[in-house]
C-alpha positions as CSV (number, residue, x, y, z in Angstrom):
1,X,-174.7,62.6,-109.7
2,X,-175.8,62.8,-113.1
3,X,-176.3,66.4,-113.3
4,X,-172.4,66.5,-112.3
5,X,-171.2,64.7,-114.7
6,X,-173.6,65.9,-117.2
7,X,-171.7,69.4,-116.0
8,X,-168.0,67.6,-116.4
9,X,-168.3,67.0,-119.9
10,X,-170.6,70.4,-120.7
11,X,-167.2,71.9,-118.8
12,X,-165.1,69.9,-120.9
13,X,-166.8,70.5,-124.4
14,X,-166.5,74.0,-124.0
15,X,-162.9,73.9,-122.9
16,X,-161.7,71.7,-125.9
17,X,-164.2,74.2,-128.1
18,X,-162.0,77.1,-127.0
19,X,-159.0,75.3,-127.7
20,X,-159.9,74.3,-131.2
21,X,-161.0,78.0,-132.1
22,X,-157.8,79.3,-131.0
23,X,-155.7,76.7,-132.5
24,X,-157.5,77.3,-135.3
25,X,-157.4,81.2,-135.2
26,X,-153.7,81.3,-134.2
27,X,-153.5,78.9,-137.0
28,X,-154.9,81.3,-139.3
29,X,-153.0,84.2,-138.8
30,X,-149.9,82.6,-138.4
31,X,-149.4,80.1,-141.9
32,X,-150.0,83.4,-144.3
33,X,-147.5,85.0,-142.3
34,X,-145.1,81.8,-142.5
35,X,-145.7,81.8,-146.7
36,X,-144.0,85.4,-146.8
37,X,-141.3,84.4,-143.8
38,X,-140.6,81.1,-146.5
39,X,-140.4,83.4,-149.7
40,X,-137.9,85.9,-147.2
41,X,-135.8,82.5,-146.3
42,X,-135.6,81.6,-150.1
43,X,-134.5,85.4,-151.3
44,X,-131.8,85.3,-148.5
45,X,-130.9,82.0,-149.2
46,X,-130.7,83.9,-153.4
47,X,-128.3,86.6,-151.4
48,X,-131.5,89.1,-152.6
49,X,-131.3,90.8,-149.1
50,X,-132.9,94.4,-150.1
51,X,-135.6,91.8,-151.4
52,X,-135.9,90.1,-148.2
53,X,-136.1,92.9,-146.0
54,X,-138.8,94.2,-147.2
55,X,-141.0,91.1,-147.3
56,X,-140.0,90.7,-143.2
57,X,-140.9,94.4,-143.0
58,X,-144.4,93.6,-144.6
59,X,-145.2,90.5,-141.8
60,X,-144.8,92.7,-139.3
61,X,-147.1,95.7,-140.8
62,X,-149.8,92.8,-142.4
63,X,-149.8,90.2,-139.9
64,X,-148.8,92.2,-136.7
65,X,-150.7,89.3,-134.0
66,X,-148.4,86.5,-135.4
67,X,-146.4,86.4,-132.4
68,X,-144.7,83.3,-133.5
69,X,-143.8,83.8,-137.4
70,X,-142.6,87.6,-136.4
71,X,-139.7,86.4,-133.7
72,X,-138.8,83.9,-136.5
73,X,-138.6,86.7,-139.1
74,X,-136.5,89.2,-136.5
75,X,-134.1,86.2,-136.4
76,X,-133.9,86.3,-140.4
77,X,-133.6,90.2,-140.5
78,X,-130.6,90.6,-138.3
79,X,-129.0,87.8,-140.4
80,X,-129.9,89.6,-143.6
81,X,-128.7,92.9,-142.0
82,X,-125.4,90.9,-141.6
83,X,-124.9,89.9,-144.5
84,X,-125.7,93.0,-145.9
85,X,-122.8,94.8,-143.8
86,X,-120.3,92.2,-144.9
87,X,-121.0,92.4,-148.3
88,X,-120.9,96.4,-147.7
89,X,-117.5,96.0,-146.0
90,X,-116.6,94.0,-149.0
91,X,-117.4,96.3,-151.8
92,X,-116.3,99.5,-149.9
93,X,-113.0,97.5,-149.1
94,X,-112.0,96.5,-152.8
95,X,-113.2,99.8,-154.2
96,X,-110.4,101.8,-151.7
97,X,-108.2,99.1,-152.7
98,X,-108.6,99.8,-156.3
99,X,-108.7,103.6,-156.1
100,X,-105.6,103.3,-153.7
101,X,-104.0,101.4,-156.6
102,X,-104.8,104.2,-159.1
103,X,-103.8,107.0,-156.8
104,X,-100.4,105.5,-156.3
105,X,-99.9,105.2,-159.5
106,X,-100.8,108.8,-160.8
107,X,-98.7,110.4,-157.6
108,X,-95.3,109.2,-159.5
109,X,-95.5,112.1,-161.6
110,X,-95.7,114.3,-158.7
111,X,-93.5,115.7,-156.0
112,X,-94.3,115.0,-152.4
113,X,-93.9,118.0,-149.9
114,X,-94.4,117.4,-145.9
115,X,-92.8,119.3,-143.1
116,X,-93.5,117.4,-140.3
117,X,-92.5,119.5,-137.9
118,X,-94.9,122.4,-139.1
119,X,-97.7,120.0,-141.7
120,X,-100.2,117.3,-140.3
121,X,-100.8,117.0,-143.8
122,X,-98.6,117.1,-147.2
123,X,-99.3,118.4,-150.6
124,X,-98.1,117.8,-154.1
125,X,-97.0,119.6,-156.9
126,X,-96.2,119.2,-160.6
127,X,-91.9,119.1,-160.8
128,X,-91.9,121.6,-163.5
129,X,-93.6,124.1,-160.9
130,X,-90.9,123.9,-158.4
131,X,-90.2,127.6,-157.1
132,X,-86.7,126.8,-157.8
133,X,-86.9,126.9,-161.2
134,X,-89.2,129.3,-161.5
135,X,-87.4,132.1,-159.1
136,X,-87.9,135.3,-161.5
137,X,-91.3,134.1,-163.2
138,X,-94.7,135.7,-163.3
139,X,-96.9,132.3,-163.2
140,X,-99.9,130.5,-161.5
141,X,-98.5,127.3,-159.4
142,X,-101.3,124.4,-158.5
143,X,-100.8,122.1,-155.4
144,X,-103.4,119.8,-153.8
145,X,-103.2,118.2,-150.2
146,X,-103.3,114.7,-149.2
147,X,-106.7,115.0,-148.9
148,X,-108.0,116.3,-152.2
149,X,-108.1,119.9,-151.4
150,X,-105.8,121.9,-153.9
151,X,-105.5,125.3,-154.5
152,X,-103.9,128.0,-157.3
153,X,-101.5,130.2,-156.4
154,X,-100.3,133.1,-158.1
155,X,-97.3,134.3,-158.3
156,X,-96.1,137.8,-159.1
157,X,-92.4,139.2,-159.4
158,X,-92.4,142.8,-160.3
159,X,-93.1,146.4,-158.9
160,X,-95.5,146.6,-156.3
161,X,-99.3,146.0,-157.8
162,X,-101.3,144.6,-154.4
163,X,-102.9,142.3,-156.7
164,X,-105.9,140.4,-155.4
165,X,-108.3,140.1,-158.7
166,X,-107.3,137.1,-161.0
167,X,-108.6,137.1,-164.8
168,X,-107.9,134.5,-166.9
169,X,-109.0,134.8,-170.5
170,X,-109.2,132.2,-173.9
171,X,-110.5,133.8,-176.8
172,X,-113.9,135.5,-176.4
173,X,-114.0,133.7,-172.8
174,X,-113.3,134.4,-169.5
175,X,-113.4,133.9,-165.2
176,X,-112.4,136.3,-162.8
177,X,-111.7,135.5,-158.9
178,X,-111.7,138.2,-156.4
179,X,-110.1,137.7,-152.6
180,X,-107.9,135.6,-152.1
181,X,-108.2,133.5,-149.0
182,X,-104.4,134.4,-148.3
183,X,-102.0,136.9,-149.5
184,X,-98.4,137.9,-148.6
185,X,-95.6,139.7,-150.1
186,X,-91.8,139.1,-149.9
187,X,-88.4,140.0,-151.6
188,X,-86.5,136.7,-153.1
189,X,-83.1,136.8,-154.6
190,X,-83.6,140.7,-154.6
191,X,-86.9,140.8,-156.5
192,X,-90.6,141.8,-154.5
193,X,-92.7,138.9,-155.5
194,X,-96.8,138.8,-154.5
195,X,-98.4,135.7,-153.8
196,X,-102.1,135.1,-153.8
197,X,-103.9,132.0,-152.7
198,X,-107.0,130.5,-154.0
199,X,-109.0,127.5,-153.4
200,X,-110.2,125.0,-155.9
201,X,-114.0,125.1,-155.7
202,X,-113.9,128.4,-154.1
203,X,-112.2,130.3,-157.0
204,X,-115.3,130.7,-159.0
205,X,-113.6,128.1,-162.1
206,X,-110.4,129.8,-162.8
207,X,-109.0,126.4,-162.5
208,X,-111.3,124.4,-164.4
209,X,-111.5,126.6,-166.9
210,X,-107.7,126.5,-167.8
211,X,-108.0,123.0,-167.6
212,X,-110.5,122.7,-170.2
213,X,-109.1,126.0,-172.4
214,X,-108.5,124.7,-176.1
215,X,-106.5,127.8,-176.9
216,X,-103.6,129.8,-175.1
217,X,-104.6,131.2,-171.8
218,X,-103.9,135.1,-171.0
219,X,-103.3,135.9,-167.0
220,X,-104.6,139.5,-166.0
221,X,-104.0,140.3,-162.2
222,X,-104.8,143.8,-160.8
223,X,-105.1,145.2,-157.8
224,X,-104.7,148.7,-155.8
225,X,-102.0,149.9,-157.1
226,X,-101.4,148.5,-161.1
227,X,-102.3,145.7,-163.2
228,X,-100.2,143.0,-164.9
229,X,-100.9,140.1,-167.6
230,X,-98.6,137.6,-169.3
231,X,-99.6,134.9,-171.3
232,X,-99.8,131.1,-169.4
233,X,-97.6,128.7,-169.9
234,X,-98.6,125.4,-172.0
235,X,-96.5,122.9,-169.3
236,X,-98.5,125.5,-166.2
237,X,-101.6,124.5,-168.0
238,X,-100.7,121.2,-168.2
239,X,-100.2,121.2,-164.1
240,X,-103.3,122.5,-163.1
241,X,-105.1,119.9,-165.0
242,X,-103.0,116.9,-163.7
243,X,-103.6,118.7,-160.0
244,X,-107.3,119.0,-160.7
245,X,-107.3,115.1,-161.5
246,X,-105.2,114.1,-158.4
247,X,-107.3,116.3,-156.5
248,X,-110.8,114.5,-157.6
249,X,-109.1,111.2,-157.4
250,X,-107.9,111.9,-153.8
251,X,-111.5,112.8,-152.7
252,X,-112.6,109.6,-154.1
253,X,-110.2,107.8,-151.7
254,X,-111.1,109.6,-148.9
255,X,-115.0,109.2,-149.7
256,X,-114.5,105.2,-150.2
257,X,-111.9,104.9,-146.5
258,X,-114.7,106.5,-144.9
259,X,-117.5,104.8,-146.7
260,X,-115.2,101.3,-145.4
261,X,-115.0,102.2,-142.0
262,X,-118.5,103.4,-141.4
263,X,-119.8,100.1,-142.9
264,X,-117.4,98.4,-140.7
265,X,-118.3,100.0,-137.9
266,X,-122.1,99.0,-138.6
267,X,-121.1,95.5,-138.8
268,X,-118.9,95.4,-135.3
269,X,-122.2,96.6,-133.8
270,X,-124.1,94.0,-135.7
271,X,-121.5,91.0,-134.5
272,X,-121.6,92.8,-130.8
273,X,-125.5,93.0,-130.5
274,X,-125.8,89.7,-132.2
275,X,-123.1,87.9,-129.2
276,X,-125.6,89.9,-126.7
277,X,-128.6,88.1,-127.4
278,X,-126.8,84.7,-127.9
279,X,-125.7,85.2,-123.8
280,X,-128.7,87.1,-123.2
281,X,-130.9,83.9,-124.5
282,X,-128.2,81.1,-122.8
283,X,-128.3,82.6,-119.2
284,X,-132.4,82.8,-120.1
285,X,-132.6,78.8,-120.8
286,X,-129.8,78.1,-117.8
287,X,-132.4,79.8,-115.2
């Protein structure tokens, strides 16, 4: 009888033994892990979410066995990747706002062309370029799209010259664009007139380099069958540079809307996945 007893509390030692050690190792893994999950809370809690991340990254890599600090920190890092994505949502949000604000603004000086039978998309265009008042002239007309894109097109109104190589010139310097992306020919009001079409970024700087010419520009078009060249006007010059300002203006829109509605979209999945595991972890306790 004594010997079974004696075994009852040998049993009994060794189980409270095993206890202790484990208490005490899951205790030692877990409270370093807990000091970086408190300095994470405290750098959310200082909206320093980059900050935060990385420190619940770093329990996971250094302390990888505590289970318990680790499920805490998940909990903190979706709520710091929330946070994140509204703040994103924010800044995008107000920086369309304010570009929005500026492009409105600069379009006043411009005229607004849409076909909407024929155009998903309209373009603008300097007034003093109109084609009506410019039915007989020799000139280079800008025109940018709703979506940033402009392009230079020159016109020609003369004898027959298939032009297709544009050469503008100021001073000692020069650019020349070959092939236009789109050509056609035409009689108005009883004169042959050429028109060649070039994009900005694709027209090897004619474009920027009239808008940044100091002294009068000088036009030279060839092609096939003749050559022609006519000095540019100062209010043509004038256009292209206003187009080429729209036209970086009205890429920075479109960059910040789609910048706004991606981080949007990252936060909807955020709130969605977020609901999920709220039901998921209800139905879990109800059963």
């Amino acid at each position: 009888m004594k010997n079974i007893n004696a075994m009852k509390k040998l049993h009994l030692l060794l189980l409270l033994t095993a206890t202790f050690t484990l208490f005490s190792c899951e205790k030692s893994i877990e409270e370093p892990a807990r000091l970086l999950l408190a300095e994470a809370q405290e750098l959310y809690a200082a909206d320093e979410y980059n900050s935060a991340r990385i420190l619940i990254d770093s329990i996971s890599m250094t302390y990888p066995k505590a289970y318990k600090t680790r499920r805490e920190a998940e909990i903190l890092r979706r709520e710091v990747m929330l946070k994140e994505k509204q703040r994103d949502v924010e800044y995008f949000t107000g920086m369309y706002d304010m570009l929005v604000e500026r492009r409105d603004s600069l379009v006043t000086g411009f005229t607004f062309n849409k076909d909407a039978q024929y155009q998903d998309m309209g373009y603008y265009t300097v007034p003093s370029q109109a084609i009506a008042l410019n039915p007989f002239n020799s000139f280079l007309r800008a025109s940018v799209k709703e979506n940033g894109d402009a392009y230079l097109a020159s016109y020609y109104r003369g004898a027959k010259i298939s032009h297709k190589t544009l050469k503008v010139s100021s001073g000692e310097s020069f650019v020349i664009c070959e092939n236009p992306f789109s050509s056609r020919s035409y009689w108005y009001l009883g004169v042959y007139n050429e028109r060649r079409d070039y994009r900005y970024g694709a027209d090897d700087g004619v474009m920027d380099f009239i808008a940044s010419a100091t002294d009068p520009v000088k036009v030279n078009i060839s092609g096939e069958q003749g050559k022609y060249e006519y000095m540019l006007r100062d209010d043509d010059a004038k256009a292209i540079k206003r187009v080429i300002e729209l036209s970086n203006l009205l890429k920075m829109v479109e960059e910040a809307r789609s910048m706004r509605d991606e981080a949007q979209r990252s936060l909807d999945f955020l709130i969605k996945s977020q609901q999920r595991s709220q039901e998921n972890a209800t139905e879990a306790s109800v059963q």
